[in-house]
VMD Tcl script that draws the C-alpha trace (Angstrom):
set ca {
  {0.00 0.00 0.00}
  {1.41 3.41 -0.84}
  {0.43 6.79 0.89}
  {1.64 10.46 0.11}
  {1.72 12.81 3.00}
  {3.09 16.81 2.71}
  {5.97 16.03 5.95}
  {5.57 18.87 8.52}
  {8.60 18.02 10.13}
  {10.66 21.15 8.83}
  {9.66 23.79 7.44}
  {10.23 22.49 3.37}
  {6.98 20.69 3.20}
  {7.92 17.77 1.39}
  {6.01 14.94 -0.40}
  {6.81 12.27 1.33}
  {5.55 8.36 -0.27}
  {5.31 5.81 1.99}
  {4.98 2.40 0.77}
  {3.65 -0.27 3.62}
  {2.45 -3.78 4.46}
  {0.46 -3.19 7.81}
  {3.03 -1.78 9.89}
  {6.09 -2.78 7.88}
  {7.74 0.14 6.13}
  {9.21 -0.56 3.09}
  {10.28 2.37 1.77}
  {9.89 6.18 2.31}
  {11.02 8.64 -0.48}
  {10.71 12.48 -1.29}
  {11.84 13.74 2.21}
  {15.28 16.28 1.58}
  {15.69 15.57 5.77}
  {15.85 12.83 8.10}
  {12.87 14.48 9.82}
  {10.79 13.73 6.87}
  {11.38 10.02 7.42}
  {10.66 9.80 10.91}
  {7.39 11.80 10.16}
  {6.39 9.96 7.89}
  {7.03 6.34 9.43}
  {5.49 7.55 12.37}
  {2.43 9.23 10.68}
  {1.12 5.68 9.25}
  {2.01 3.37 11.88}
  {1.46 5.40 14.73}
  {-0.16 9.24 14.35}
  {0.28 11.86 17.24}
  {-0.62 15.23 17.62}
  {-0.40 18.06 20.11}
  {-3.78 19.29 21.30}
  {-3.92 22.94 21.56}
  {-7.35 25.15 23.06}
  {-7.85 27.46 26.01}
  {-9.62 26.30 29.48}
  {-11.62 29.13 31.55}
  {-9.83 31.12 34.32}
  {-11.89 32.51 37.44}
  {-10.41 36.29 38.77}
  {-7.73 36.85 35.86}
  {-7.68 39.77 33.37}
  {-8.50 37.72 30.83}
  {-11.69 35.23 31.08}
  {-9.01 32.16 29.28}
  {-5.65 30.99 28.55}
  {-4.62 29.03 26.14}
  {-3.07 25.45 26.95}
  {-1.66 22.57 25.15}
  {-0.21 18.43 25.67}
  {2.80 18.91 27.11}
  {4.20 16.39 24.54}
  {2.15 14.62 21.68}
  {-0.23 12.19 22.34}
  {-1.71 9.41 20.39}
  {-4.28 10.98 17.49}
  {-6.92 8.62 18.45}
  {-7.08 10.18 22.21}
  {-7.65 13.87 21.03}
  {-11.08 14.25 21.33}
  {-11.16 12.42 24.63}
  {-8.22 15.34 25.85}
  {-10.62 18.12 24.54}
  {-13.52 15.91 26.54}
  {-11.43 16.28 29.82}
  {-10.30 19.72 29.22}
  {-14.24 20.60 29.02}
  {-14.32 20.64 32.79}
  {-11.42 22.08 33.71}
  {-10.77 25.78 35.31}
  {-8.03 27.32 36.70}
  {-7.76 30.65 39.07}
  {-5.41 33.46 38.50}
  {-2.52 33.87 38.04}
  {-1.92 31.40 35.62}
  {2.27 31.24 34.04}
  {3.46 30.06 31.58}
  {4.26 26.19 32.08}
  {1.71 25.60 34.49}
  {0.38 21.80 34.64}
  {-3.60 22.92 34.17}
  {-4.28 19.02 33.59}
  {-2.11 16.06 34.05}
  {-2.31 12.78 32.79}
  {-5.27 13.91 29.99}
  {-7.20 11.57 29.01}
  {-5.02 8.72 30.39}
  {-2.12 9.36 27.95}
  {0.03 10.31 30.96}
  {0.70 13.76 29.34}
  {-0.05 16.69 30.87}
  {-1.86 20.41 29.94}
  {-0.14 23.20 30.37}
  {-0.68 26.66 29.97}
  {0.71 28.42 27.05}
  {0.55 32.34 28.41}
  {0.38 33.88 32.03}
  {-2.94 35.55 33.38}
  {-3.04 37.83 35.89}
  {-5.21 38.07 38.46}
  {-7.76 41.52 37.84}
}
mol new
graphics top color blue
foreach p $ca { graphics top sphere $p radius 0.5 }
foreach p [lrange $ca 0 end-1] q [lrange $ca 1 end] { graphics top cylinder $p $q radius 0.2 }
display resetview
């Protein structure tokens, strides 16, 4: 089986083909990087993603604050993340770094804010 995918491992955007049995790799081609091949090996066996959003905050000068995964998780948990996060608010001040969630959705990666928030 054979699968084209535009790598977003550097910034060149390369069309990367994968040909694959399952989750044998037989060949990659196109990348111009090493990135590209681990991408793209790890984009049809196993697909991650970071999971980015915001999660309310109670007293801050902003009503938000945008978090993300700490590290990426498996594709197949994200909406079950965003499911978790759904629930979730924090009081001010919020920094930068800040664990807002850990172990989301039982991928043992944690949320953390992307921004400080002040309290009002």
């Amino acid at each position: 089986m054979k699968r084209t995918l535009t790598c977003i491992g550097c910034p060149m955007g390369c069309q990367v083909t994968v040909d694959y049995e399952g989750e044998t790799i037989n060949s990659v081609v196109g990348n111009t990087c090493p990135r590209g091949d681990i991408y793209a090996r790890k984009e049809v066996t196993h697909p991650t993603r970071i999971v980015t959003t915001t999660v309310r905050v109670h007293g801050g000068v902003i009503p938000q604050v945008s978090v993300k995964t700490a590290s990426d998780i498996p594709k197949e948990k994200m909406f079950a993340v965003v499911q978790d996060l759904r629930c979730v608010d924090v009081n001010a001040p919020v920094a930068m770094g800040d664990v807002v969630l850990e172990n989301a959705a039982g991928t043992g990666v944690s949320v953390i804010a992307t921004k400080n928030v002040p309290k009002k």
